[in-house]
C-alpha positions in Angstrom: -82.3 32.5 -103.2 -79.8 34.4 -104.8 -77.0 35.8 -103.0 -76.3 39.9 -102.9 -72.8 40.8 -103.3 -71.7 43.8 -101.3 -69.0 46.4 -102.4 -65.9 44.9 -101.2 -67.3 41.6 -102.1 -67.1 43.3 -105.6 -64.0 44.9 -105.4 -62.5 41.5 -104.8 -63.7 39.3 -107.3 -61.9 42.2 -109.6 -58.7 42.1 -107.9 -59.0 38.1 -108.2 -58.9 38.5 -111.5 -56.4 40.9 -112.3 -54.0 38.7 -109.9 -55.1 35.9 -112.5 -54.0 37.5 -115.2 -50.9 38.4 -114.0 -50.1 35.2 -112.7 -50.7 33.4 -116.0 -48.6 36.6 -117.4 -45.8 35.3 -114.9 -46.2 31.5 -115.5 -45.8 32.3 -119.4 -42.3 34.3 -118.8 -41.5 31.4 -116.1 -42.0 28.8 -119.0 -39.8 30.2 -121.2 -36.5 30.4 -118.8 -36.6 26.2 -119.2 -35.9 23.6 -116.9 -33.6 22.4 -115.0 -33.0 18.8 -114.1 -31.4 19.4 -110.3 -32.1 16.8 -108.0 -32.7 17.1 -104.1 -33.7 14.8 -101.3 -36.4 14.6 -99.1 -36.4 14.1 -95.3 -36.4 10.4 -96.0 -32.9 11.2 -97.7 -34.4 9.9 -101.3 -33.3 11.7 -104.1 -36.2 13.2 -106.6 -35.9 15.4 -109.3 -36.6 19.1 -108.5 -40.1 20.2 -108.9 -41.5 21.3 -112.3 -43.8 23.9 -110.1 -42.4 25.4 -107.2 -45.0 27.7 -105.4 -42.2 27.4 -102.2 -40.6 30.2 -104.1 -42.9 32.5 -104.8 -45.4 35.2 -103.0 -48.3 34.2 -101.5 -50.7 35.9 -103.8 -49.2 34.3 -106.8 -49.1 30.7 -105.0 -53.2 31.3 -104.3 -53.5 32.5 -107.7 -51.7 29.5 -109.5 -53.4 26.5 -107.2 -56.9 28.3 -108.4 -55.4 27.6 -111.9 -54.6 24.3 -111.0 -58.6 23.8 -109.9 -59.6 25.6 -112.9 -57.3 23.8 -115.7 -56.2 21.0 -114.0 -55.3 19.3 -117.4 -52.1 21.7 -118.2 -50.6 20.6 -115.2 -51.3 16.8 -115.2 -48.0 15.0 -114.6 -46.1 17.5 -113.3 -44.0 17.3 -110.1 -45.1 20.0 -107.6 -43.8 21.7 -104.4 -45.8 23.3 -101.9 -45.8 24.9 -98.2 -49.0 25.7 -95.8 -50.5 24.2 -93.3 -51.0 20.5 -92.9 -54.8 19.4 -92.5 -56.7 16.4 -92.5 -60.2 15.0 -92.3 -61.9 11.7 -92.0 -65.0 10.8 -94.1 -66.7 8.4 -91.1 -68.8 7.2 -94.1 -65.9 5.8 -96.0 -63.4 5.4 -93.3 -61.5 7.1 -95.7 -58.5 9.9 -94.6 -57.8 13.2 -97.1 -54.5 15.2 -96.7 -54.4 18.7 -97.5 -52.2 21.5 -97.7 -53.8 24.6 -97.2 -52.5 28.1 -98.4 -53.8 30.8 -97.2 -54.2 34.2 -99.7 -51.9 37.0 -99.3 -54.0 39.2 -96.6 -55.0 35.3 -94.9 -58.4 35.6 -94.5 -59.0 32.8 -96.8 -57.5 29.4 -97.5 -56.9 27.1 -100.4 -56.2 23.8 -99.9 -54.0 21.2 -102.2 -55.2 17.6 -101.7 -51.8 15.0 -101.5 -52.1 11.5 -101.4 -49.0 10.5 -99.3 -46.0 7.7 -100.9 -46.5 4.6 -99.9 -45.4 3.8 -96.4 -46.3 6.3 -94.6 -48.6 5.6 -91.7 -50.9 8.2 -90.2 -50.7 9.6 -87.6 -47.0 8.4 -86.7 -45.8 9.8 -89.9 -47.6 12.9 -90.1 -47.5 16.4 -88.7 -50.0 17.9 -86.2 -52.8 19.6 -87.9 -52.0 23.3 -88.5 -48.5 22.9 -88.4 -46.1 23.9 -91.6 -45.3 21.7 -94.4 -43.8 21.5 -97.2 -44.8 18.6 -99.4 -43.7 17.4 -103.0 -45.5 15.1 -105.2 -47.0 14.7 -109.2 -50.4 17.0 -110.2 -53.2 14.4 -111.0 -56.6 13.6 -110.7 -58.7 11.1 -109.5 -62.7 10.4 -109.9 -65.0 9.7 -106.8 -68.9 9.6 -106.6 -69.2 11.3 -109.9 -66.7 13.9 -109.0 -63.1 14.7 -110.2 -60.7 15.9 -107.6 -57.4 17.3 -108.0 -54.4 16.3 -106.0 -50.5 15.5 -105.4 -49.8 11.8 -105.8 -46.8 10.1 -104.1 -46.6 12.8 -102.0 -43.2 13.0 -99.9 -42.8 15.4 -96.9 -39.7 17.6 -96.8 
């Protein structure tokens, strides 16, 4: 059955676009200003290098729009330390046993959510060491993938809370 699309439905899949384009506009100008090689610490009081993607510091609509590039081409940003804030969320496969971590950002109007799979440093123990669901996060961790039942899945490895 194939599903009818009605005006606004329209009007939004254009305005997803044209925020696309101007985030990958942005990104480009972002890339040229260089890096830097600050460090900071995390609540454990490590010290880590400063992210290479920081979606803390920018608006909401550009943080939706550069996670859906992440989805999309998740090769350009493979090995790349990333920050993020939203709201923690979890969920239990019972078929597995298995736990996935999220961060979910909502778009700029928040009707709709993203959400950022992390898979937590070691020694972290859910659910002493983890937030409440729906409560704010901020989380920092390397842009990777991972294959599971045929299917590739995009997430933040040694994930650190901050």
């Amino acid at each position: 059955m194939r599903k009818k699309f009605c005006f606004s439905e329209k009007k939004s899949i254009k305005k997803t676009a044209a925020l696309l384009v101007m985030a990958a506009a942005l990104a480009a100008l972002a890339g040229c200003a260089g890096g830097a090689s600050a460090t900071g610490s995390d609540a454990a009081g490590e010290t880590q290098k400063t992210a290479d993607l920081d979606l803390t510091a920018l608006s909401s609509t550009m943080v939706y729009s550069e996670v859906y590039n992440m989805m999309v081409e998740p090769d350009d940003y493979e090995g790349k330390s990333v920050k993020v804030k939203g709201k923690f969320s979890v969920y239990h496969d019972e078929e597995s046993g298995k736990d996935y971590f999220a961060c979910l950002i909502p778009d700029a109007s928040e009707c709709c959510s993203q959400g950022l799979e992390f898979q937590p440093k070691e020694g972290y123990q859910y659910p002493d060491d983890y937030p409440k669901a729906e409560e704010d996060i901020v989380v920092q961790g390397v842009f990777g993938t991972y294959e599971e039942n045929g299917n590739r899945y995009c997430c933040l490895k040694e994930a650190r809370f901050l």
